[in-house]
Every structure is written in structure tokens, then in C-alpha cells.
C-alpha positions in Angstrom: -11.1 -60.6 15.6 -8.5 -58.3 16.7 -10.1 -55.5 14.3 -13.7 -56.3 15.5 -13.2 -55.8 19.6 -11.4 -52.4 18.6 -14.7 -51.6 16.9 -16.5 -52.4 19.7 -14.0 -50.4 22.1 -14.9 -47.5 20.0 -18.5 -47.3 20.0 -18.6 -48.0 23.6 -16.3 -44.7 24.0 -18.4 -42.7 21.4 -21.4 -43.4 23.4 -19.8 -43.1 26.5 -18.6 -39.6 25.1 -21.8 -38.5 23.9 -23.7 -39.7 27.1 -21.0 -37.8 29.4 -21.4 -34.8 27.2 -24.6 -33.3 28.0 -24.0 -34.1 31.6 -20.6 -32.0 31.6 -22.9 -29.2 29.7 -25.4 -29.7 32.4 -23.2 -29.2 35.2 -21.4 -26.0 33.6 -24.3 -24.6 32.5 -25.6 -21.2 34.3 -28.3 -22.6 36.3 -26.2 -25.6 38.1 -23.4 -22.8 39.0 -26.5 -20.2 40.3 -27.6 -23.1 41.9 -24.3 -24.7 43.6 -23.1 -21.1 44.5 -26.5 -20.5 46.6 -26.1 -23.9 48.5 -22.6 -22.6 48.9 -23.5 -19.1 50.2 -26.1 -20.2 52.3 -23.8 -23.0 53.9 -21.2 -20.3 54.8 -24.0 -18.1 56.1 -25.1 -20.8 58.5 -21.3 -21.5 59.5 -20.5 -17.8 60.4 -23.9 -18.1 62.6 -22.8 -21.5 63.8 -19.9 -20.2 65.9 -22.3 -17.5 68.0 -24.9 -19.9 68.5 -22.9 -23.0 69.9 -21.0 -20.4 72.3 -24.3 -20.2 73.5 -25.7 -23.1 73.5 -22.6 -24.1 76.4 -23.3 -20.9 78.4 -26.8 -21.6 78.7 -25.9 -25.3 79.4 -23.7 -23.8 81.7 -25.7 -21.9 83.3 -28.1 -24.3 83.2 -26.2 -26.5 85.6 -24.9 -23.6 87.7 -29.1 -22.9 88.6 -29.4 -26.6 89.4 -26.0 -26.5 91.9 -27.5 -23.3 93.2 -31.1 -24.9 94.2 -29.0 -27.8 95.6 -26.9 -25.9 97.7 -29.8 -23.9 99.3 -31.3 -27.1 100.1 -28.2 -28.6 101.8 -26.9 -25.0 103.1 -30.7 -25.1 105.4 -30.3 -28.9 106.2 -26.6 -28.4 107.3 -27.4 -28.2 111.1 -29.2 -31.7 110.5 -26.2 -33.4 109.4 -27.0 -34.3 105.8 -26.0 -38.3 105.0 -23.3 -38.9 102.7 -26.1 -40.5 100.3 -28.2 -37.6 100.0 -24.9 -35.5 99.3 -23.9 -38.0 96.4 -27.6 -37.5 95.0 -27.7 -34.2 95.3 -24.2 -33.8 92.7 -25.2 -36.3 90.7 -28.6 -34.3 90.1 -26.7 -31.0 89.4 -24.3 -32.7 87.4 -21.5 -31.6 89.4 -18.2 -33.5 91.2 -18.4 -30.5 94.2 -20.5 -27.6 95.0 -19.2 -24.6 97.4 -21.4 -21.5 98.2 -19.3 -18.2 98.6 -21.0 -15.2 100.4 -19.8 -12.3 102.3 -16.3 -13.0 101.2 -16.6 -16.5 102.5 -16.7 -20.0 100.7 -18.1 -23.1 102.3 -18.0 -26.5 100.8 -21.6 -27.6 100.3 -21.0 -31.2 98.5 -18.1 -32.8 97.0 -16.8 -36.3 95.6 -13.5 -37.4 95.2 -11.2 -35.6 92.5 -8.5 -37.6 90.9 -7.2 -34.9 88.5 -6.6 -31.3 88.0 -8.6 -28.6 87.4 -8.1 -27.5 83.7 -10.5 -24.8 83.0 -12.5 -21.8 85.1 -14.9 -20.1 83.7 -17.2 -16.9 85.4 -20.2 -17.0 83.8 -21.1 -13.8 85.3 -18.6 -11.7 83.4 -18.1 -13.4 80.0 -16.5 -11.9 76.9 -18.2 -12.7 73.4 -15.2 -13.7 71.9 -13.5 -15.6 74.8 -16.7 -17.4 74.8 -17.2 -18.7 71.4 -13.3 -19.8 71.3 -13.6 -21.5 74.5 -16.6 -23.4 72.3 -14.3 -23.9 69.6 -11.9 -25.4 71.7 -14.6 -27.8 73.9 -16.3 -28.9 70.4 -13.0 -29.9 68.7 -10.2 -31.0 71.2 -12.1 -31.2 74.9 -14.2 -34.2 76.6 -11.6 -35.0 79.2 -11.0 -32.1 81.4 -12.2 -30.8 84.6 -13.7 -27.6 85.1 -15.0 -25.0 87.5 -17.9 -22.8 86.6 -19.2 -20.2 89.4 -21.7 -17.5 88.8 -24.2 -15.2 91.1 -27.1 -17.3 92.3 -30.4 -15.2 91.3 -29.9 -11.3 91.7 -28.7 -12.2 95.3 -25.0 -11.2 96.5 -24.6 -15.3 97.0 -22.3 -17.1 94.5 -22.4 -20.4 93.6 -19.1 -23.1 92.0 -19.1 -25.9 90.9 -16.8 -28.5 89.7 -17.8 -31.0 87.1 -16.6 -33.0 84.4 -16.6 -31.7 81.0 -18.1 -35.0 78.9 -21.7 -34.2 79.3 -20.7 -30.8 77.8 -19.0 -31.8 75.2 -21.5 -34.5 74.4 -24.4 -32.0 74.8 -22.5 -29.3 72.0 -22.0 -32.4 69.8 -26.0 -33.1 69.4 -26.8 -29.3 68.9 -23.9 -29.1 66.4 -25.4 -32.0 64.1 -29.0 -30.8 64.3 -27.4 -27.2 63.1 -26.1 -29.1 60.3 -29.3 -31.2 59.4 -31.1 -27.6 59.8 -28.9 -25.8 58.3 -28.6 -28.6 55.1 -32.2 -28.4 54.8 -32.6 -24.7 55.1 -30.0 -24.2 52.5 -31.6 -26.7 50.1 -34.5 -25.0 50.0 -33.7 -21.6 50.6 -31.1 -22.3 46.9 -34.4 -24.1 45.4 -36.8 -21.0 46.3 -33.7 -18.5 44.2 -33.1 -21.1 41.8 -36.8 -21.0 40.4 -37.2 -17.3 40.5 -33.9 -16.4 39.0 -34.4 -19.2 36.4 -37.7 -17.7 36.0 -36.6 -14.2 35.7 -33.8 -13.9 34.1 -31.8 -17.7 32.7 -35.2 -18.3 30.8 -34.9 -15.1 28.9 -31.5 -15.0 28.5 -31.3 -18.7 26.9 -33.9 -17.5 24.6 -32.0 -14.6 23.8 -28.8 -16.3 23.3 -31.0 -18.9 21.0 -32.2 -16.1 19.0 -28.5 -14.7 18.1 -27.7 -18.3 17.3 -30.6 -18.9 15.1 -30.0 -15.4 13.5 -26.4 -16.0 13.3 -27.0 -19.1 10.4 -29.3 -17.1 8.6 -29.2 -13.2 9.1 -30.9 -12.5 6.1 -34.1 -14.4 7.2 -37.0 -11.9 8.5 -38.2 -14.7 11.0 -35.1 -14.7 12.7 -35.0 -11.4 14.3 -36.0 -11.3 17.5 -39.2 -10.5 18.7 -38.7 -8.2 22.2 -40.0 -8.3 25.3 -42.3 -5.8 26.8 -41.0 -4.4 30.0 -38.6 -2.0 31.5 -35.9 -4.1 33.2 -32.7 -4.8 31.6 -33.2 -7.9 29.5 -36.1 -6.3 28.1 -33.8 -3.5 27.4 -31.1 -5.6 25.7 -33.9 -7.9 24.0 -35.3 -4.6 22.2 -31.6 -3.2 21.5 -31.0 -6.8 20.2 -34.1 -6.4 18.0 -32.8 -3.3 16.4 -29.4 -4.2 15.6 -30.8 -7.2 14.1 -32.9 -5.2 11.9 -30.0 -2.6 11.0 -28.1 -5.5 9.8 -30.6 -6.9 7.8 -31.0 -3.5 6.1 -27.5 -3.0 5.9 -27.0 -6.7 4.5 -29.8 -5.8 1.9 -28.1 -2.5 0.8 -25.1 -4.5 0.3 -26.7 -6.9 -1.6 -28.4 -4.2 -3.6 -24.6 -2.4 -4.3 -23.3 -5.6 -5.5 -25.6 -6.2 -8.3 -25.6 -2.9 -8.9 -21.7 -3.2 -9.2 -22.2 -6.1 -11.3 -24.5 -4.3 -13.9 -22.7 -0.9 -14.0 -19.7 -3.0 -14.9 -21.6 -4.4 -17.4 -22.9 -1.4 -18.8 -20.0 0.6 -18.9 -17.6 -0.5 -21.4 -20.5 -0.2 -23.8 -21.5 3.4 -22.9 -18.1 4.2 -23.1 -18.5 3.5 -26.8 -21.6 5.4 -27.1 -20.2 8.5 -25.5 -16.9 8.4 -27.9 -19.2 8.0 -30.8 -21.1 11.0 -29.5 -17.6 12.8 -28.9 -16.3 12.2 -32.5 -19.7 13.4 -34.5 -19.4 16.5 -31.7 -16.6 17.7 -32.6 -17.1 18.2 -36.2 -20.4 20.6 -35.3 -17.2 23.1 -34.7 -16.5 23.2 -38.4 -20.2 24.5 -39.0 -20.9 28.0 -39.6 -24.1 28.3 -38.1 -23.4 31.2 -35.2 -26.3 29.2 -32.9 -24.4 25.8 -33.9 -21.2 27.8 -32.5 -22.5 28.8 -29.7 -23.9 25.6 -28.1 -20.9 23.4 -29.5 -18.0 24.0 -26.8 -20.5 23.4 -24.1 -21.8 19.9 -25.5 -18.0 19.3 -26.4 -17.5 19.7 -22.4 -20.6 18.0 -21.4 -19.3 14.6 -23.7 -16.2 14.9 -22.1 -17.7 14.9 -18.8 -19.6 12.3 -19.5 -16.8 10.3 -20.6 -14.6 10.9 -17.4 -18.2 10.0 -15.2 -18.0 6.4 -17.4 -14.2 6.0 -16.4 -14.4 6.8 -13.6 -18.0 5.5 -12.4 -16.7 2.5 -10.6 -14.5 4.3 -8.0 -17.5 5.1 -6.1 -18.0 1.7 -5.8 -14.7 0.9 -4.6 -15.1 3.6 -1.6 -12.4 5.5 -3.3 -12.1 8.7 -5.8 -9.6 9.9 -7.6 -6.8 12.7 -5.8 -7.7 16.0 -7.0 -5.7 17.4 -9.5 -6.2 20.9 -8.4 -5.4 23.9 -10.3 -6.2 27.9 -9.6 -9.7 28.9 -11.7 -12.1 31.1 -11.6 -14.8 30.0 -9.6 -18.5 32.3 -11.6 -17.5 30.5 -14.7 -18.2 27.4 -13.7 -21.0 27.9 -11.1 -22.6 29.7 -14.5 -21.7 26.1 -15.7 -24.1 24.2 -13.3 -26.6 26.8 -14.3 -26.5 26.0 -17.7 -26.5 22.3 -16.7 -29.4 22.6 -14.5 -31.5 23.6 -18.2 -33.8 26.6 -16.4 -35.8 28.3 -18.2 -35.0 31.9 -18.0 -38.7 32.9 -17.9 -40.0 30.1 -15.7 -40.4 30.1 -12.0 -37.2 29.2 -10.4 -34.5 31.6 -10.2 -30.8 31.3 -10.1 -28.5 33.8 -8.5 -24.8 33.3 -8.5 -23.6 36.4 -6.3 -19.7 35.5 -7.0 -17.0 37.8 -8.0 -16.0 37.8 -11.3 -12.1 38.1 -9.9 -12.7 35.0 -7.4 -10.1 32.2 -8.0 -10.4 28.9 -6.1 -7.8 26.1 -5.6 -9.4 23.3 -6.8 -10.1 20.4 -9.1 -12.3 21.8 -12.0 -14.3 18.7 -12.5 -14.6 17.6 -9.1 -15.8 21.0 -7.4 -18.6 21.0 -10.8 -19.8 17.4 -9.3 -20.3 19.1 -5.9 -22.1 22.3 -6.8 -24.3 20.4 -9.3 -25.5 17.6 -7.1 -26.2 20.3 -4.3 -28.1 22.8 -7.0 -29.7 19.5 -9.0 -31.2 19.3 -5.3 -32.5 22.4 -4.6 -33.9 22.6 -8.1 -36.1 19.5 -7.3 -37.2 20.4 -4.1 -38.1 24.0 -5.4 -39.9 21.9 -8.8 -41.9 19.8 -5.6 -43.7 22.8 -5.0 -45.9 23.2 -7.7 -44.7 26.7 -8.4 -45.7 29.9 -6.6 -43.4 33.2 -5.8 -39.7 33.7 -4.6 -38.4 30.1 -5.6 -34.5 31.1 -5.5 -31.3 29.1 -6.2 -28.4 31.3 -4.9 -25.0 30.3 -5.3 -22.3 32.7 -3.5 -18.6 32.6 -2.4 -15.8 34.4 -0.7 -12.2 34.1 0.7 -12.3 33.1 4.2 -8.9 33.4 5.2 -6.2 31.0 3.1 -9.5 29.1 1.2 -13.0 29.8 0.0 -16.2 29.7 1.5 -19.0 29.0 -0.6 -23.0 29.4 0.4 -25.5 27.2 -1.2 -29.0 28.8 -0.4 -32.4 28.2 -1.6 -35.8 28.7 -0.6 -37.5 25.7 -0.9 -39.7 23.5 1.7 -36.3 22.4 3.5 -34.4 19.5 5.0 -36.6 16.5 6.2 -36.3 15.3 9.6 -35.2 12.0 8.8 -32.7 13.2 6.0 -31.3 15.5 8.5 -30.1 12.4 10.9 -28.7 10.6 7.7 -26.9 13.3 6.4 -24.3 12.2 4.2 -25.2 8.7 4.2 -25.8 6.9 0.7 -29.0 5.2 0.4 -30.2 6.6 3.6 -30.2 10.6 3.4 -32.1 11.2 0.4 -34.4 14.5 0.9 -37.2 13.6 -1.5 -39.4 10.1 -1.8 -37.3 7.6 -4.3 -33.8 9.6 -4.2 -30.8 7.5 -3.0 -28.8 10.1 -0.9 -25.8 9.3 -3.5 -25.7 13.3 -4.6 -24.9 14.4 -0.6 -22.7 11.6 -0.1 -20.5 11.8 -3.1 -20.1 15.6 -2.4 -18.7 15.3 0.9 -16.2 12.7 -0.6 -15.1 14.9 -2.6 -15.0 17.7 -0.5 -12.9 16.2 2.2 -10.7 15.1 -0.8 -10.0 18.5 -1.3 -9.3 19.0 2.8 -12.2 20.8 3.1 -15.8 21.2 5.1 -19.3 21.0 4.0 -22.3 20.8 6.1 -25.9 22.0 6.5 -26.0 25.4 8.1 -29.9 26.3 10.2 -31.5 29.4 9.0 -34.8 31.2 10.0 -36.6 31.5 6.8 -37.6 28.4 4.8 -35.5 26.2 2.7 -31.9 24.4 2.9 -28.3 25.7 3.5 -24.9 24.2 2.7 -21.6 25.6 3.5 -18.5 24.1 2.1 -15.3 25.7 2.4 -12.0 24.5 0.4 -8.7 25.5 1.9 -5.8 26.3 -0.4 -2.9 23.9 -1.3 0.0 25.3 1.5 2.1 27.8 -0.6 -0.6 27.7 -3.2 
């Protein structure tokens, strides 16, 4: 028994939870708190104009009881030969609103009406000659603490030189300021509610529509970035939201691409791993069988050997070392002094161009040039820039004055070497992706992986390489490679 009421207990909580909840989301939500902090604004507004207006609301009240004293006292100022009865005197106060009315004039004061006064006079006021201020704190004071006092109010009658004061009691003021005061507030209730309504709808409208759909959208996207239907589809305007909605858009799309390339790298990881061990074997086979063709006589035979000796081995090291490039890392330079036309002759001979076919190769280096560098590394970077140039020059369908040219010199305590050609140049789009794997590439179906792993390799070696502008047509690189401090 004692198990089932606690059950009960329970689900009348969890249902009193999940009915409370959207009610607490409701109320913290943007639009109740745009909403609550107009009805608030506009409710100050209305209290800072409250204090002005009830100051005067009592001066015209005021006033308007100092014009009816005024008009009485004329009355019983031209009746005052005929001896006016007590009665009429009594009617005449009680129509101004007044306990006694006096009429001053050239500096004298005569006593036009009065009834008896039991108490003190607490307040004067000239309504003639009335500061702002003074005025709406004497309202203040009247609205919150007075009802009970007697006061005198005196003021000129018309634009005359004749002045009129009056006594009266300070209830009907009061009571008077109270009724304006509470239809102020009613007013001022109703304006506010539907002045905060009016801003409600258009802000909702404007802007906490669009946001919630755009905060939606990164929600949605956020569970499945990978899904084309979740990136956003932007808004066409100029404001700011529309501005965010299309920046949105984009970075959605970027990171869709980017997910995809990473995707792509991963199984591409997983494959080369694969792949190498086995091609490892390959190449050593290959290396083993090379190596004898140095025992054959054959002068041809010895002159092609030691360069497919070298090319095996390079090959090798590539397969060792293949999946550093994956792992963002390569290898420290193990950096030696060489000569440097050797080895651009090297890349030439790589390259496989045909001495009597169209594209030329010009390696203006000096014999006696020595660089500080890693042998096999600095060979990856010049043959990934040449292996370029020779395609784009190969993309032109032949023609006169293709040129590879391949020069160097010291440049203070390093080298300075100029990678030139004269091909149809640098795309637009592979110029603003310099560098950048997958995204660089010069030529339809590339991968941008020659450019990128040369400037890894480069600033491995604490050096610079970038593309220089030149006038005539085709691409320029310049990469320099300091020396090794005491070197």
C-alpha cells in the first residue's frame, strides 16, 4: 500500500514537472522578456511624465479656484455699499470653494468674504510666480501626505494690477489629484499594453521569428552535419540576420566539405596502410635484382644503373615514410652541405624529357653552389614544383618557348632558388588556396598535395617559399633555405 501511494506521489510530480516546464521555458524565453521589458519601459516612461503632469493638474485646479474667488470678489467688492447679507457671503465661498476671500490692490488688502478658521495656515502658494520644481514637489507632497491642511493661494486677477487670496481647505485638492492620478494609471496601463503588444508583434516578426529559425537550423545541423538538407537555406536581404543567415550558410557548407575531405583522408589512411607493407616488399625485391645490373658489363647497363639504384631507394624511403604526411608530421631534416646542379640535373632526369621534344629545361646553377640541406627532402620540393610546370607546359598542346628554368644563388647566410616557367600560369582559384591540400591544385583532377607537401618541407628546413608575380606568362616560385647557424 505504502509502495503504491509513493507511486502515485511520483507521477503526480513528473507531470507536475513536465507541465511547469514549458511554462518556465515560456516565460524565459526571448519574446516574454522583449515583451515584459516594454510594459516595463513604457510604465517608467509614463511615471517620469506623471510627476509634470499632476503638478499641473493642481495649478490649474488652483488656478481654477483662484478665477472663481476673483469673479466672486468683484461681485461683492460692487455690492459692498449695499451691505451684502451674511447668506449671500456664505454662498458666495462655498461657490469658490474657499473659507475667505480678500482683494489686494494699490498696496491695500480688503476682506471680501470669510468663515470662521479653527486652524492654522499651513501652506502659501503664489501662483503667479511658480517654480517647476517647487511645484511638482509641492504635488508630491499634497498627493502622498496632505488632505488636512489649510492653505492660502493668491494670484493677479486677469492682466489687471488687482490680486486676489484665498483661503481654503486642502481636501477637495487632494481628492481632485487622487481621481486624475488613477485615470493616469488606467491610461497609462492601457497605453502601455498596447503600445508593448504593437513592438511585440513587429519585433517578433522581424527579428525572434528568424532568429528561432536560425537557431533551429544549427540544432538540426548540429545532429547531423553531414546531411545536405540541413544546411541552411538564407535569406534574401541586406539587414543583419540575413547577413548572419548567409554567413551561417557558408560555414555550414565549409564544414560539410571539410567533414568530406576528412572522411576522404581517412580511408585513404586506411588503404595506404594497407598497401604499404606490401609495396614495401615489391620495392626491396626490385632493389635486390637492381643491384646485381652493377655486375653487368654492358656500358648502357652501367650507365642507367646507379640512377635506378637511387630511384629504388627513393622509392623505398617514399613507402616508409608515406604515412607521416598523414600524421601532419615529417621527418627533421638531416641536412648535410651538397652541391645543389647535381641534383636539380636529378629532377631533370626524373621528369623523363625528351631532349628533342618541345619543353625545355634550363638549370642556370653554379657548378660550385653548395646548399645546406636535406638531399632527399630538397629533391621532393624541386620535383613536385618542376613535375608541375612540366604539366601545365604539356596542357598546352605544344607551340614555341615552353621553358623549365631552374636557378639559384647565395642570398646572404642561405640560398635562394627561382623556379620559372612559361606556361599558361596560376589559376585564380589555386592562387587563394595556395598551399592548401585538396584545395590548391592548378590543373582539373590534381589534389594540391605537390604545393603543400613542399612548403612542409621547406619550413622544416626554416626556410620561405612562395609565388612571386611576373609580367610575362607563366608561374614563379621562390624558396630560400637559410643555413644551419655556424654551418
Amino acid at each position: 500500500m505504502t509502495k503504491g501511494s509513493g507511486s502515485g506521489m511520483d507521477g503526480r510530480e513528473s507531470a507536475g514537472v513536465a507541465a511547469g516546464a514549458p511554462r518556465r521555458k515560456a516565460f524565459r524565453s526571448l519574446s516574454a522578456k522583449l515583451l515584459g521589458l516594454t510594459i516595463l519601459f513604457v510604465l517608467l516612461a509614463e511615471v517620469l511624465i506623471f510627476v509634470p503632469s499632476v503638478s499641473t493638474m493642481r495649478l490649474r485646479w488652483l488656478n481654477d479656484r483662484l478665477s472663481a474667488a476673483a469673479a466672486a470678489g468683484i461681485v461683492i467688492d460692487a455690492l459692498q455699499p449695499a451691505d451684502l447679507p451674511e447668506k449671500a457671503r456664505n454662498e458666495t465661498l462655498m461657490a469658490a470653494g474657499a473659507r475667505a476671500i480678500a482683494l489686494r490692490r494699490q498696496g491695500q488688502s480688503q476682506l471680501l468674504a470669510a468663515s470662521p478658521i479653527d486652524q492654522p495656515i499651513e501652506g502659501v502658494f503664489d501662483l503667479g510666480n511658480t517654480q517647476p520644481f517647487d511645484a511638482m514637489g509641492e504635488a508630491v507632497w499634497t498627493l502622498l501626505f496632505g488632505g488636512n491642511r489649510l492653505i492660502r493661494a493668491f494670484g493677479p486677477v486677469g492682466d489687471s494690477h488687482m490680486i486676489i487670496d484665498m483661503v481654503l481647505d486642502e481636501t477637495a485638492l487632494r481628492q481632485a489629484m487622487l481621481v486624475y492620478s488613477r485615470n493616469v494609471a488606467l491610461l497609462s496601463i492601457l497605453i502601455s499594453l498596447i503600445t508593448s503588444t504593437l513592438i511585440f508583434f513587429a519585433i517578433d516578426r522581424l527579428m525572434i521569428r528568424r532568429i528561432r529559425r536560425l537557431t533551429l537550423n544549427m540544432q538540426t545541423f548540429a545532429r547531423n552535419p553531414s546531411d545536405p538538407s540541413a544546411v541552411l537555406v538564407p535569406e534574401t536581404g541586406a539587414d543583419e540576420l540575413a547577413l548572419a543567415g548567409r554567413h551561417l550558410a557558408s560555414m555550414q557548407s565549409d564544414m560539410q566539405a571539410t567533414l568530406s575531405q576528412q572522411k576522404t583522408l581517412a580511408e585513404l589512411g586506411l588503404a595506404v596502410s594497407k598497401i604499404n607493407h606490401d609495396m614495401r616488399n615489391i620495392l626491396a625485391t626490385a632493389q635486390l635484382l637492381s643491384d646485381r645490373l652493377t655486375d653487368v658489363d654492358d656500358p648502357m647497363v652501367k650507365s642507367f644503373a646507379p640512377k635506378l639504384i637511387r630511384t629504388l631507394d627513393r622509392a623505398v624511403g617514399y613507402t616508409s615514410e608515406v604515412l607521416a604526411y598523414g600524421q601532419m608530421a615529417e621527418s627533421v631534416p638531416r641536412r648535410t652541405r651538397l652541391a645543389l646542379l647535381p641534383l636539380v640535373q636529378e629532377v631533370r632526369d626524373n621528369l623523363g624529357l625528351d631532349p628533342q621534344g618541345p619543353i625545355r629545361f634550363v638549370d642556370s646553377i653554379d657548378p660550385a653552389l653548395e646548399i645546406d640541406a636535406d638531399g632527399e627532402q630538397l629533391f621532393r620540393v624541386l620535383h613536385n614544383l618542376c613535375r608541375n610546370a612540366h604539366q601545365a607546359l604539356a596542357s598546352m598542346g605544344g607551340g614555341s618557348d615552353l621553358v623549365i628554368e631552374v636557378s639559384a644563388s647565395r642570398d646572404g647566410q642561405g640560398v635562394r632558388l627561382i623556379i620559372d616557367d612559361t606556361g599558361p600560369g596560376m589559376p585564380a582559384k589555386a592562387r587563394e588556396n595556395l598551399f592548401l591540400a585538396f584545395r590548391g591544385a592548378a590543373r582539373s583532377g590534381g589534389t594540391g598535395l605537390g604545393l603543400a607537401i613542399a612548403r612542409d618541407l621547406v619550413i622544416a628546413h626554416g626556410g620561405t617559399i612562395g609565388l612571386v608575380e611576373k609580367d610575362s606568362r607563366g608561374t614563379r616560385f621562390s624558396i630560400y633555405i637559410p643555413d644551419r647557424p655556424g654551418a
